[in-house]
N, C-alpha and C positions, 0 to 999 in steps of 0.2 A: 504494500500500500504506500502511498505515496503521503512523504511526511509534510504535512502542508503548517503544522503547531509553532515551527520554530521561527523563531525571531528574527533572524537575519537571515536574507537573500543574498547567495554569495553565488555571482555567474562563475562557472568553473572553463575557461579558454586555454584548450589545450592546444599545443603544436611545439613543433621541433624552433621554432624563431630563429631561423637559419637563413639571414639576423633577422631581426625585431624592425619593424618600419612603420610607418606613419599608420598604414591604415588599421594594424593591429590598435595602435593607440585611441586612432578616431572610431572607429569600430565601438572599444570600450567605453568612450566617452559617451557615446552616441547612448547605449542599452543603459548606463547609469543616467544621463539626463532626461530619459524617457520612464524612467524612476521600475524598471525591469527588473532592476536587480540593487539589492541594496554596496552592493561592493562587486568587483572583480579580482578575481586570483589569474593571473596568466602563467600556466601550469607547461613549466617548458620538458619538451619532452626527451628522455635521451635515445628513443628508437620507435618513430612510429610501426605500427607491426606493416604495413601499407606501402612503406619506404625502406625496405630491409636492404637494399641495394644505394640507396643515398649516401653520399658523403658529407657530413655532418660535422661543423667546426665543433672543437672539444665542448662535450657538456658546458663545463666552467666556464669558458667565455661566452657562448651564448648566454647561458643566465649572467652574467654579468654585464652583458649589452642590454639586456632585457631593463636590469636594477638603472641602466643610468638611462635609461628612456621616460620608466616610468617613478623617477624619484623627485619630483614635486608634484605627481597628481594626485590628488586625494582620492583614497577609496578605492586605487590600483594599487594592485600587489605581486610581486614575480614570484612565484612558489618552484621550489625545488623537488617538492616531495616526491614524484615519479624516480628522484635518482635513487632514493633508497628501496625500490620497489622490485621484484623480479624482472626481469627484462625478455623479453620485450615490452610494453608497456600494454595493459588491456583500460579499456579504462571502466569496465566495469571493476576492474579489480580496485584500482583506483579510487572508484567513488565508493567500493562496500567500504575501504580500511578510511575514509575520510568521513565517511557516515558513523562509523562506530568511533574514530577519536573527536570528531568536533559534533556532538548531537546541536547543540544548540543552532547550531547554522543546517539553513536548507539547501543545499547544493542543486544547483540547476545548470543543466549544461548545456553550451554557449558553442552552434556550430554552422557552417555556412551551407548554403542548397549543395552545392557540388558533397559534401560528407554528407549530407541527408538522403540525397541519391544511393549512397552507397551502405547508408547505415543501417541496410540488412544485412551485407556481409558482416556485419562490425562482432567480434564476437561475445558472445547471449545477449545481445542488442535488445532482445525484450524484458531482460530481467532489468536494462537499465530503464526501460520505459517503465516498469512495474514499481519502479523506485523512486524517478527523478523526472522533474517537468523538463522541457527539453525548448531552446530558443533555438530558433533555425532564422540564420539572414543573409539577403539577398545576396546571389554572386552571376554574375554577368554567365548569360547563353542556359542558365537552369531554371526549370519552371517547380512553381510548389506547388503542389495540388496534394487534396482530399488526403492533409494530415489528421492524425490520431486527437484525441482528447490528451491533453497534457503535450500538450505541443502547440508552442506561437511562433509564429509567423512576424518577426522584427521587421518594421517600417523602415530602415534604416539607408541613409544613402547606398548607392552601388561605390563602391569604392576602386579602383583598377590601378590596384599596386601588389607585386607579388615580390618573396623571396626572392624564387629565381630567376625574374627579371631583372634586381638588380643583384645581383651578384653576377648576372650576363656583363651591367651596364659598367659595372665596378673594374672591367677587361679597356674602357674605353678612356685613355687618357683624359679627354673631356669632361667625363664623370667629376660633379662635384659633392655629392653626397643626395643628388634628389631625393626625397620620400623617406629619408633618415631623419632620425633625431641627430641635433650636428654632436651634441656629446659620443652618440652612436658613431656616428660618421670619421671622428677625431679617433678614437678608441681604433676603429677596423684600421685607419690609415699608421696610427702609430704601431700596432700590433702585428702588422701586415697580413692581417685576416685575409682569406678568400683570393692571395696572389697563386698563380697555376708553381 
């Protein structure tokens, strides 16, 4: 059953943030100004099961790109917790061990049409609906139709900023940090993140 009692709304936004970029940030902005959720955790992942073949800058710097993106916004939070978790990452596994250490918060997870598409394959994908309200928002060329009960449909801009876009554009000396947080941007440049 679905724990609807507890006091805080906490979106749970998973992904590998390989890096962290604007739209992730506006994204969150957007579901807490729309008062959806009472907080955001951006829960970075160290292997989506999806991506078993991606190459992935180390755990630790991605969350630490993550922490200086979102360290003046209120009410965002970069979570590590998936690193101490078995790996590959399920995220039912995820929300049962988060469900049983933070009762007081309602976990609600935070995921865009193109994972919605595919979140029959996601695995016991029902036990998570059986559990958790589910935000699903818009992503360019996906349609949403004839979802479940416990499941919203976020009004939210289309946003058309991707990881592997820039890390494409990151190749082009021109590149000055577009669609980065510049503390992001400054970090990848001094660190020499994502050079071949």
């Amino acid at each position: 059953m679905l724990n609807v009692q507890c006091s805080i709304k906490t979106g749970l936004y998973g992904g590998t943030f390989n890096p962290i970029h604007n739209g992730h940030i506006q994204l969150s902005q957007a579901l807490l100004d729309m008062r959806l959720i009472d907080e955001m955790w951006l829960l970075v992942s160290p292997q989506n099961p999806f991506k078993v073949n991606q190459k992935l800058l180390d755990d630790n710097a991605r969350l630490q790109l993550a922490r200086l993106a979102v360290k003046d916004i209120p009410n965002l939070t970069v979570s590590d917790y998936e690193f101490h978790l078995p790996r590959p990452s399920y995220m039912v596994h995820t929300l049962e061990h988060l469900r049983n250490e933070f009762p007081e918060r309602e976990f609600i997870l935070i995921i865009g049409a193109d994972n919605w598409e595919r979140f029959p394959m996601w695995y016991k994908s029902e036990e998570i609906l059986a559990h958790h309200k589910v935000i699903v928002y818009p992503r360019t060329g996906y349609k949403l139709e004839n979802v479940p009960d416990g499941v919203t449909i976020a009004e939210t801009p289309l946003i058309d900023i991707s990881s592997t876009a820039l890390r494409e554009s990151m190749k082009n000396p021109d590149y000055h940090g577009e669609g980065l947080h510049p503390a992001v941007w400054e970090e990848i440049k001094r660190k020499r993140y994502y050079e071949d």
